[in-house]
Each structure stands twice: as C-alpha cells, then as structure tokens.
N, C-alpha and C positions, 0 to 999 in steps of 0.2 A: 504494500500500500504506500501513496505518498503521504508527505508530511500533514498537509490536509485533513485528509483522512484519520490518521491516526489522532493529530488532534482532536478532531471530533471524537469520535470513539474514545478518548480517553478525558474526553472535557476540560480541557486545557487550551493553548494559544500554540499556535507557531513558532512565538518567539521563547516560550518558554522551551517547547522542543528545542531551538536552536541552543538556548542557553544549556540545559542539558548536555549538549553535544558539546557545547565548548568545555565544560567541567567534567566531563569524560564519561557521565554517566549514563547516556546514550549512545549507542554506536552510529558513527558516520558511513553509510556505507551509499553509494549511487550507482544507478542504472548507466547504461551507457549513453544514453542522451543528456546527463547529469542530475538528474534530478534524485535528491534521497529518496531511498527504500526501503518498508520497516515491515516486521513481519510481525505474526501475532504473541512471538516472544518478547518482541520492543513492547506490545500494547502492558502485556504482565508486567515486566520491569515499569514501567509508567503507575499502573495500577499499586503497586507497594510503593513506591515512592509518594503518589498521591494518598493512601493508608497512612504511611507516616508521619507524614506533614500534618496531617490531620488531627492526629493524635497529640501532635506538637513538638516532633523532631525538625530537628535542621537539616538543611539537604545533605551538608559532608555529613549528619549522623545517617543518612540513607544507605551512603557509599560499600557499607558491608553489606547488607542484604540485598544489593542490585548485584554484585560480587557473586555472593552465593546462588543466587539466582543464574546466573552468567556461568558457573562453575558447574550447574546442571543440577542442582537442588531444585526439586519440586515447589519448596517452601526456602523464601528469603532469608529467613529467621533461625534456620536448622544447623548453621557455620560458628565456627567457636567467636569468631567477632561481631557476629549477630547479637549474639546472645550476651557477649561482651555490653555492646549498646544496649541492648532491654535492662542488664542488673544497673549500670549507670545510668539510665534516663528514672528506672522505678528509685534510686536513691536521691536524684534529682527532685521528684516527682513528692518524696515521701518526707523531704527535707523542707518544700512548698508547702505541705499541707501542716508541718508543723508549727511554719513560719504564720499560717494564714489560721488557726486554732490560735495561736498567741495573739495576734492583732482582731480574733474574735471574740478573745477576753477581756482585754483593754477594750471594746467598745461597749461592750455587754455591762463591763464596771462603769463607762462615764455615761450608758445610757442611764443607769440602775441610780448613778446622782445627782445626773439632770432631774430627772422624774421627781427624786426625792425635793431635792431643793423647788422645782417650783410644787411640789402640793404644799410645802409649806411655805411659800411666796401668796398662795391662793387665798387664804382666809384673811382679810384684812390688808395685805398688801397693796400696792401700788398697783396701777391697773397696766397689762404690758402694753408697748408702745408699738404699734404698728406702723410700718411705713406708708403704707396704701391708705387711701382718703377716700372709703368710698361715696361721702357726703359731697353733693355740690356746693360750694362758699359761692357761688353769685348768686 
C-alpha cells in the first residue's frame, strides 16, 4: 500500500508517517517508480506505537516493541527491552499516583478548613463580598 493509504488505515497523517521514517521507526522502502511501500506489517508496527502513545509512552519508549515486533515476535511486548519499558513506565506510572494521592490530601485538608472557617464566618459575620453587581444603579 502507499503512504496514503496506510495513513488512513492506521488514523494518523503522512507527515507523521514520514517523521517515523526519519526516527527509524518505520521502514523506508519504495517501488520503482518511487513512491513508499508498506505492507500490513508496517500497519501493526503503526498500531503498537499508536497503543503506546496512548497509554502515555514516548515515541523513543516505543522503539523496543517496534524492534521486537520487527524481530518477528507476534506480540511487541514479548522482548527483554519491552518488558524493560513496561516495569519502568509502571514505576513511572506508580511514583505519579503517589505524587497525585499527596496533593489529594493537601486539598482535601484546605478544602476541610475552608469549609470550616466560613461556617463559622456564617452566623453573625460580615456579609461576603461579591464582585458581580447584579442590581442596576441607574
């Protein structure tokens, strides 16, 4: 198929095809009238890279499982540097959500003294100050 083509079928642009191609992780291969050529092994290697990206890899973290892929693994993921990137992205991944549990403590604390502080601003307090006017003064 040409570049076109595969584009579609794999929902992406041309230009990303080409960029691919220049980062290696596409093969460059043309007809004899010039134009690239891709087969339905290019569409796979496309489809795991689109997978990953997804998920939230970087394209060089793609670069092992287009590899294995390439190497004639059925599955991207099945090569000792595949698998290398999955236990690094889940420690990535597992280092995030601890970072994002701490900064959902700290909010949950200064929601929990906001709240506080105005119910007891409420009884007899000052009235709050809003910026919107929604009365007409003419």
């Amino acid at each position: 198929m040409r570049i076109g083509e595969l584009a579609e079928r794999a929902g992406t642009t041309t230009r990303t095809l080409r960029y691919y191609e220049s980062r290696g992780l596409l093969p460059t291969r043309r007809a004899e009238n010039g134009y690239r050529t891709y087969d339905e092994g290019d569409l796979r290697l496309l489809q795991q890279i689109r997978t990953l990206q997804d998920f939230g890899f970087g394209l060089e973290e793609t670069r092992p499982f287009v590899d294995c892929l390439r190497a004639g693994h059925p599955a991207g993921d099945s090569c000792p540097a595949s698998l290398a990137v999955y236990r690094r992205k889940l420690g990535d991944l597992d280092a995030l959500i601890g970072r994002l549990r701490s900064v959902r403590t700290e909010v949950a604390a200064q929601l929990a003294r906001a709240e506080l502080e105005a119910s007891a601003e409420l009884p007899g307090g000052p009235e709050p100050r809003c910026e919107l006017n929604w009365e007409d003064d003419t």
